[in-house]
C-alpha positions as CSV (number, residue, x, y, z in Angstrom):
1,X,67.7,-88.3,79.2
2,X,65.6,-90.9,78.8
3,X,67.2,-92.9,81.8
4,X,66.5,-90.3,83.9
5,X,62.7,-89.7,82.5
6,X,62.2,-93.3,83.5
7,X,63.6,-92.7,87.2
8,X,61.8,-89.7,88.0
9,X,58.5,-91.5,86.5
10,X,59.0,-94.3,88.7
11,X,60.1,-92.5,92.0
12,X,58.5,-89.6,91.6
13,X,55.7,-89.4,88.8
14,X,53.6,-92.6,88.8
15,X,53.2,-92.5,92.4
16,X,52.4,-88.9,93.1
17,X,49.4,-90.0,90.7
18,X,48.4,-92.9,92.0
19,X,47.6,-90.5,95.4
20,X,45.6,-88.2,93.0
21,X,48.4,-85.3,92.9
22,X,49.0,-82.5,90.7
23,X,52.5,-83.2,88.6
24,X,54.2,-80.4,87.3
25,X,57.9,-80.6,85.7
26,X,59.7,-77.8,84.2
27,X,60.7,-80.5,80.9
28,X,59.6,-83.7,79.8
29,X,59.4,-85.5,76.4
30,X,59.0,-82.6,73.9
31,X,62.0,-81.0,75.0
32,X,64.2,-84.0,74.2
33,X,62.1,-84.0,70.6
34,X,62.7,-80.3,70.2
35,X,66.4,-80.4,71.0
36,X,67.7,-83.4,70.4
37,X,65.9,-84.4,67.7
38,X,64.5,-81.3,65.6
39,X,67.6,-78.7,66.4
40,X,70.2,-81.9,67.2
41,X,69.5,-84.0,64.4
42,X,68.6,-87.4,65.8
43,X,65.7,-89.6,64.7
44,X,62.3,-87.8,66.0
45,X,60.5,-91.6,65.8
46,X,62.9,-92.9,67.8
47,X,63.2,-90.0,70.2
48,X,59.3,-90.4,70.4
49,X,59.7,-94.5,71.0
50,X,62.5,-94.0,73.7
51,X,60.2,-91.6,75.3
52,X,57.1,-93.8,75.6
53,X,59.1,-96.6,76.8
54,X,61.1,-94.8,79.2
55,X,57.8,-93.1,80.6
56,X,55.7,-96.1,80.4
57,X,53.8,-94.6,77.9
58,X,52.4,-91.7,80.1
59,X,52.3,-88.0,78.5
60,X,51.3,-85.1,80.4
61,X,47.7,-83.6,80.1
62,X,48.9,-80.0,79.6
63,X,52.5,-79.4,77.9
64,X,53.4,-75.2,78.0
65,X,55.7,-73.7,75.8
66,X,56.6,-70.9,76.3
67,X,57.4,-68.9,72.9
68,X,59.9,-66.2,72.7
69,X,61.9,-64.7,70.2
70,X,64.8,-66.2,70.0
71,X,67.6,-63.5,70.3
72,X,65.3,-62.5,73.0
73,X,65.4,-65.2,74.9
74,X,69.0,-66.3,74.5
75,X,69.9,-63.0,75.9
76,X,67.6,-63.1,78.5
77,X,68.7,-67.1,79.7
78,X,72.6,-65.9,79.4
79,X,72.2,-63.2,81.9
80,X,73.1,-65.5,84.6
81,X,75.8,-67.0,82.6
82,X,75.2,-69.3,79.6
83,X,75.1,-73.7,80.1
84,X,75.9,-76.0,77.8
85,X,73.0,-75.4,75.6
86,X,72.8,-71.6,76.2
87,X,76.5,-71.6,74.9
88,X,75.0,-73.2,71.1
89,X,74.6,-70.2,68.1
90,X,71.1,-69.1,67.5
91,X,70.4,-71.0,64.4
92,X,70.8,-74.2,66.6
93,X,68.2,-72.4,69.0
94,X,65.8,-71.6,65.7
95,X,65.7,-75.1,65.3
96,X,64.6,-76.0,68.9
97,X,62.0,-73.1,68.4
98,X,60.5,-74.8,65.0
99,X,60.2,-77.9,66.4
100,X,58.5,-77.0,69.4
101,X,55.9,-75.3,67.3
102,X,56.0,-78.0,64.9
103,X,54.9,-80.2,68.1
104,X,52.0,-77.7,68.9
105,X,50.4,-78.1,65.3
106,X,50.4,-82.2,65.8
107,X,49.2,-82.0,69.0
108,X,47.0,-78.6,69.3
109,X,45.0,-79.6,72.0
110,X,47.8,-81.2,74.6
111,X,50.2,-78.5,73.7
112,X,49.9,-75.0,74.4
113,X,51.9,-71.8,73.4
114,X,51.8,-68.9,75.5
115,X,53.7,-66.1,74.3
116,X,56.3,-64.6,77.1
117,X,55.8,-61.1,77.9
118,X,58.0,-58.4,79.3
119,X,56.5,-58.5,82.4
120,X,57.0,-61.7,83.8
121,X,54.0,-61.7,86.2
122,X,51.6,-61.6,82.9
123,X,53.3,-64.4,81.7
124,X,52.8,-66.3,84.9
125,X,49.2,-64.8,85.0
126,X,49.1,-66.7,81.0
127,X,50.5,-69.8,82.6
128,X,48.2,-69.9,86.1
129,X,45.2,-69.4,83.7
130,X,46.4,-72.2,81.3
131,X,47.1,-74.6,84.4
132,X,43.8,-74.2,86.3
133,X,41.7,-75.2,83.2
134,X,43.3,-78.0,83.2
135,X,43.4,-78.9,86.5
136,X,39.6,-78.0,87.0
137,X,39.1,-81.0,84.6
138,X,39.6,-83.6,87.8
């Protein structure tokens, strides 16, 4: 993961910003904390390290989670067939859950929850609203 983070920051990230562009990636470094470190076990310092040195030390302005429950979601995300994560019981997914919320608490004002509703457009609608805010900032 983090091998990859530090490509696509290179390639892709860093110089997208350097021309004043908008960046928006569906993960970054609080999904390898939530998953592989709060649900998988491994060291959250080190996963946090790892991930400023593979990303240069560059964090996004705006982070979205996007909180569902979690029986919920995993039976939404295996309608199309269930990956390698999708396939793991739901207590592994309860962790991945708490540790993204534990992530919101530490950083409240970088880190956003928006809760998903049935409707998928007024969760986009959330998400838009969310975004722009941020974005209006520059």
């Amino acid at each position: 993961f983090e091998a990859a983070r530090s490509q696509i920051v290179e390639e892709i990230i860093s110089p997208a910003l350097k021309k004043d562009q908008v960046v928006i990636c569906d993960r970054f470094g609080e999904a390898t904390v939530a998953y592989q470190g709060y649900a998988g076990g491994v060291d959250v310092k080190m996963i946090k390290a790892l991930n400023s040195l593979a990303s240069g030390g560059l964090k996004p302005d705006l982070t979205v989670f996007l909180d569902i429950d979690t029986a919920t979601g995993l039976k939404r995300a295996r309608i199309k067939g269930a990956d390698r994560m999708e396939k793991k019981d739901a207590a592994y997914h309860k962790k991945v859950r708490r540790g993204y919320l534990s992530i919101v608490r530490k950083e409240p004002g970088r880190v956003k929850i928006i809760k998903v509703k049935e409707n998928i457009a007024d969760t986009q609608k959330d998400i838009r609203k969310l975004v722009l805010n941020v974005i209006s900032r520059y």
